[in-house]
C-alpha positions in Angstrom: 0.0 0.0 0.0 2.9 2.1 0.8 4.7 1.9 -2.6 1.3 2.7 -4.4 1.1 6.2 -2.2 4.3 7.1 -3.1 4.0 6.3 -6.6 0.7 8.1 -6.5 2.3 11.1 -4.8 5.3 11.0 -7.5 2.5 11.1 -10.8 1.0 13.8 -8.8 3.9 16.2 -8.5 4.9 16.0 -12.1 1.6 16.8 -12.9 1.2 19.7 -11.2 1.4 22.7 -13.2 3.6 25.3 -12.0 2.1 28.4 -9.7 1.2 31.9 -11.6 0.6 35.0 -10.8 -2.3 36.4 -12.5 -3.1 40.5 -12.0 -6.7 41.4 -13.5 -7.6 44.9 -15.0 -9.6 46.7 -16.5 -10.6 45.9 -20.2 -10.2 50.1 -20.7 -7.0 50.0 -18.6 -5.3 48.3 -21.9 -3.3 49.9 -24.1 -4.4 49.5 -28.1 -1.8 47.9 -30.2 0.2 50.4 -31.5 0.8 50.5 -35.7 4.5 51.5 -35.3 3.8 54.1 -37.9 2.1 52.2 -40.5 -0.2 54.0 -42.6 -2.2 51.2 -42.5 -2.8 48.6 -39.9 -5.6 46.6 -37.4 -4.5 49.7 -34.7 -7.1 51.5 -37.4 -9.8 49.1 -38.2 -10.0 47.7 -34.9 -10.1 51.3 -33.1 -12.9 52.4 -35.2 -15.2 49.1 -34.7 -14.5 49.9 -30.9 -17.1 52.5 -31.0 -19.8 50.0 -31.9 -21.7 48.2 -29.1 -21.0 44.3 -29.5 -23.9 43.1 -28.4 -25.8 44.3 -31.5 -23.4 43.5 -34.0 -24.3 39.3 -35.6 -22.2 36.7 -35.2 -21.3 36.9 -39.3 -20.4 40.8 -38.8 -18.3 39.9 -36.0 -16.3 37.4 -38.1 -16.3 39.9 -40.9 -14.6 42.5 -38.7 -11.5 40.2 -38.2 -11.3 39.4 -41.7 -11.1 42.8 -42.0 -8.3 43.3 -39.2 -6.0 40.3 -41.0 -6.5 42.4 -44.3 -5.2 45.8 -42.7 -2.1 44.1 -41.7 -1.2 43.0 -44.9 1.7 44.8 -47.0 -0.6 45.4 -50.0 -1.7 48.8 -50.9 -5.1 47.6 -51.8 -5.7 45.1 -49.9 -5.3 47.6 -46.6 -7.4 50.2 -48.6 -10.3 47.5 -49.7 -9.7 46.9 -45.2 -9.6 50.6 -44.4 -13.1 51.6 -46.6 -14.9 47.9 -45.2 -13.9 49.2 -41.4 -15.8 52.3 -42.2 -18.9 51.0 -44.2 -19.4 48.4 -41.7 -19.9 50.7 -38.7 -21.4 53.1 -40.8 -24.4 50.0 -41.0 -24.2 49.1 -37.6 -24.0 52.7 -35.7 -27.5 53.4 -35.9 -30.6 52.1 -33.7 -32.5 51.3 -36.4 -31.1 50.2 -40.0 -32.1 52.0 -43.2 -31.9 50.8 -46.9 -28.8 49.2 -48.5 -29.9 50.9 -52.2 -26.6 52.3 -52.9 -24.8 49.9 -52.2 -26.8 47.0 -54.4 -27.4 49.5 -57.2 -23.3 49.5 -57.2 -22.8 45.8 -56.8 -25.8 44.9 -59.8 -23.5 47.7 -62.2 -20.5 46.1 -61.4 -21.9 43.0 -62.0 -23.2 43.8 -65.3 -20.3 45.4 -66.5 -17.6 42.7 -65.9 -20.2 40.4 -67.6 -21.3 42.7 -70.5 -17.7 44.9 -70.9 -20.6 47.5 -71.0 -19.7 50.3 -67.9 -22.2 53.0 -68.8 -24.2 52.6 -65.8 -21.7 51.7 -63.8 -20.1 55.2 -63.5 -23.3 57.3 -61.8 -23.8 53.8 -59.3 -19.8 54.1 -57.9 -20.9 58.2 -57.1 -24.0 57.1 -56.0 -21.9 54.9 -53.0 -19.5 56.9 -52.7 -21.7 59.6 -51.4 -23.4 57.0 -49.1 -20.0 56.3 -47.8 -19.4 59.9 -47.0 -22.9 59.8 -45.1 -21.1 57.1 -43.2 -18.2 58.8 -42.2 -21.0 61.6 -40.7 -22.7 59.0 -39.0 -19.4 57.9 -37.6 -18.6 61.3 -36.5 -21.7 61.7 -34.6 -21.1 58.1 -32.7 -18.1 59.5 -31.4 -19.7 62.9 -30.5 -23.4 61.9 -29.8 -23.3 58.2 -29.2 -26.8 58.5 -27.7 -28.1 60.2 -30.7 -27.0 57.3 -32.9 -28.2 55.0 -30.8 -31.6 56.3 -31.1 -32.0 57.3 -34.8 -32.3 55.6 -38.1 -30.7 54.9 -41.3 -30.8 56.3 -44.6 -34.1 55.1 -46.1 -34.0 54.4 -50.4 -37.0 54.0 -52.8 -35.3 50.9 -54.5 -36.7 47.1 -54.6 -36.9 45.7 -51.5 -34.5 48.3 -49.5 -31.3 46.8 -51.8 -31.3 43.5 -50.3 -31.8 41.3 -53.1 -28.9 42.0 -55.9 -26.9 40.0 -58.2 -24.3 38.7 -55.0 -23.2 35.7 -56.3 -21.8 37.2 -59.6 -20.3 39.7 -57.6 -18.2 38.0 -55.9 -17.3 35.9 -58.6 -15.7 39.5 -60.4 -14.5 40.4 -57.2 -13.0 37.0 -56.2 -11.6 36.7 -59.9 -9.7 39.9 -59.3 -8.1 39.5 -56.0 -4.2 39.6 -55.6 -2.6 37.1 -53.9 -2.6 38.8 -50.8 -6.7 39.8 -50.9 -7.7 36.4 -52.1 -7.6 33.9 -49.2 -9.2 37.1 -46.6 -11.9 37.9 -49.6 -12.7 34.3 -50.0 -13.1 34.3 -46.3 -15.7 37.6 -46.4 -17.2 36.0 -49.3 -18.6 33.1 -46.9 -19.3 35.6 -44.1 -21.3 38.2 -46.3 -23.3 34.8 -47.6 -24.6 34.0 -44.4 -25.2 38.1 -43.7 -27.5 38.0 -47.3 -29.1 35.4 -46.6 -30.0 36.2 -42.9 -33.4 37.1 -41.8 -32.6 40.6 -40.6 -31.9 44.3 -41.9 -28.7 44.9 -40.3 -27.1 41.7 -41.8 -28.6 42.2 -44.9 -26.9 46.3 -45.4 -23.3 44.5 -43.7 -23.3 42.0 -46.8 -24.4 44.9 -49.2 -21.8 47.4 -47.7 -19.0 44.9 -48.0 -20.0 43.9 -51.3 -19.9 47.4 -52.7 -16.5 48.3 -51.1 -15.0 45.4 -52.6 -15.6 46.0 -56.2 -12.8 47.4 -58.5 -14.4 51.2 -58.7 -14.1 51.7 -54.6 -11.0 50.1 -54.1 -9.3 52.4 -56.3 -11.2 55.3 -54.6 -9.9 53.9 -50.9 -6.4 53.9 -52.6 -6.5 57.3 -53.7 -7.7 58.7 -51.0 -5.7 56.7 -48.5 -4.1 59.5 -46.4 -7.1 61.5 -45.4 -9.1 58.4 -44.8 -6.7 56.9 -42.7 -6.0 60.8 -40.5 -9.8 60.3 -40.1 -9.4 56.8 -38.2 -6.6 58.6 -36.3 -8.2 61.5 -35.0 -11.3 59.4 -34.0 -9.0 56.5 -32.2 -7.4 59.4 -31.1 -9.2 61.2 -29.0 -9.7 64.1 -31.0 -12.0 66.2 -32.7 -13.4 64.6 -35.6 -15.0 67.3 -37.6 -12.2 68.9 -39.7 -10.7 65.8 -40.1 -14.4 64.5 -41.6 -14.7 66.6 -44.2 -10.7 66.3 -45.5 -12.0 62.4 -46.0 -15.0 63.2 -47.2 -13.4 65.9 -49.3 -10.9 63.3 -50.8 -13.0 60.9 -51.4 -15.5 62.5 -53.6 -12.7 64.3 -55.5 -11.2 60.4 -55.8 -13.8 59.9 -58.5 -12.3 61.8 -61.1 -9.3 59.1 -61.2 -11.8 56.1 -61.6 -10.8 54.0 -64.3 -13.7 51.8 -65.7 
């Protein structure tokens, strides 16, 4: 009986993990990864989506947002601009109370569509201006979540007179422009968002249904080349916000950018 103690005591002791001290704080008492002085990185993405309240945001958004993350921290111009304009459409679709319309956004993704199918872009060119204003009427919204969270909270979105608020539109052939486009840094990530804005489509509620469209939209060619030309503002934006500061000026030198971005769209 003695030997099988021992032996019992032995096992025991090599078991036993080794003691740790664990100190607990405060989930604001963190510091945010710093970007090192990257124009681009997850320090921006991430920052921004920490303005939006969790427990609202669907699982599928949730996934989306770290897709999102992975794709900022990637050394590719365009893959951290298609990140940096995704960051902002997706709280600009989540920030409110009450979702609006996705028209904008599907108009764009049914032009895009067509024309990659067709070669034919004439309609195409008034749909990218059409989002691109929506996205500046995100980057308002997101300035008055950082200055009147309470106000956002209790407000709607935009509202649209098209079909069925923009929710039905031609995803899967899309995606298949988008997807057939990707670099090799973008592709695996966009595959990735390809899954997750799916299951956001096909979900049985608004806010999922604008995430998928949003993401959609800034994916396409058109908007990725406006993110990349208008890169530097965009990205001041995020750090003012993340920041601390005031957002206003800083606003409406994205806003500014991106609208004047349009000019340099080649279709």
């Amino acid at each position: 009986m003695l030997s099988i103690a021992v032996v019992l005591f032995v096992a025991q002791s090599v078991l036993t993990a080794p003691s740790v001290d664990v100190n607990f704080y405060k989930i604001n008492d963190i510091p945010s990864v710093r970007d090192n002085g990257q124009l681009v990185s997850s320090y921006l993405t991430d920052g921004l989506f920490e303005y939006i309240d969790g427990g609202d945001v669907p699982l599928y958004a949730q996934i989306m947002m770290q897709d999102i993350n992975e794709m900022a921290n990637k050394p590719d111009p365009a893959t951290q601009a298609t990140a940096v304009m995704q960051s902002i459409a997706t709280v600009g679709e989540l920030a409110n109370g009450s979702p609006g319309d996705a028209c904008e956004a599907a108009a764009l993704v049914n032009a895009y569509a067509y024309a990659v199918s067709t070669g034919n872009s004439a309609g195409l060119r008034g749909a990218v201006v059409n989002f691109v204003q929506r996205i500046a009427g995100y980057i308002d919204t997101i300035v008055q979540l950082v200055v009147n969270p309470n106000g956002v909270r209790y407000s709607s979105g935009p509202k649209g007179k098209c079909l069925g608020g923009g929710r039905s539109y031609q995803f899967e052939e899309a995606w298949d422009a988008i997807l057939d486009k990707a670099n090799a840094y973008q592709v695996g990530l966009l595959n990735e968002e390809y899954c997750a804005s799916k299951r956001l489509y096909n979900a049985m509620n608004v806010r999922s249904n604008n995430v998928a469209a949003a993401i959609t939209a800034t994916s396409t060619s058109p908007i990725n080349q406006v993110s990349r030309i208008a890169i530097r503002p965009v990205t001041q934006f995020l750090r003012v916000i993340i920041g601390g500061g005031n957002p206003v000026q800083a606003a409406a030198n994205a806003k500014a950018a991106i609208l004047q971005a349009l000019a340099e769209v080649k279709y």
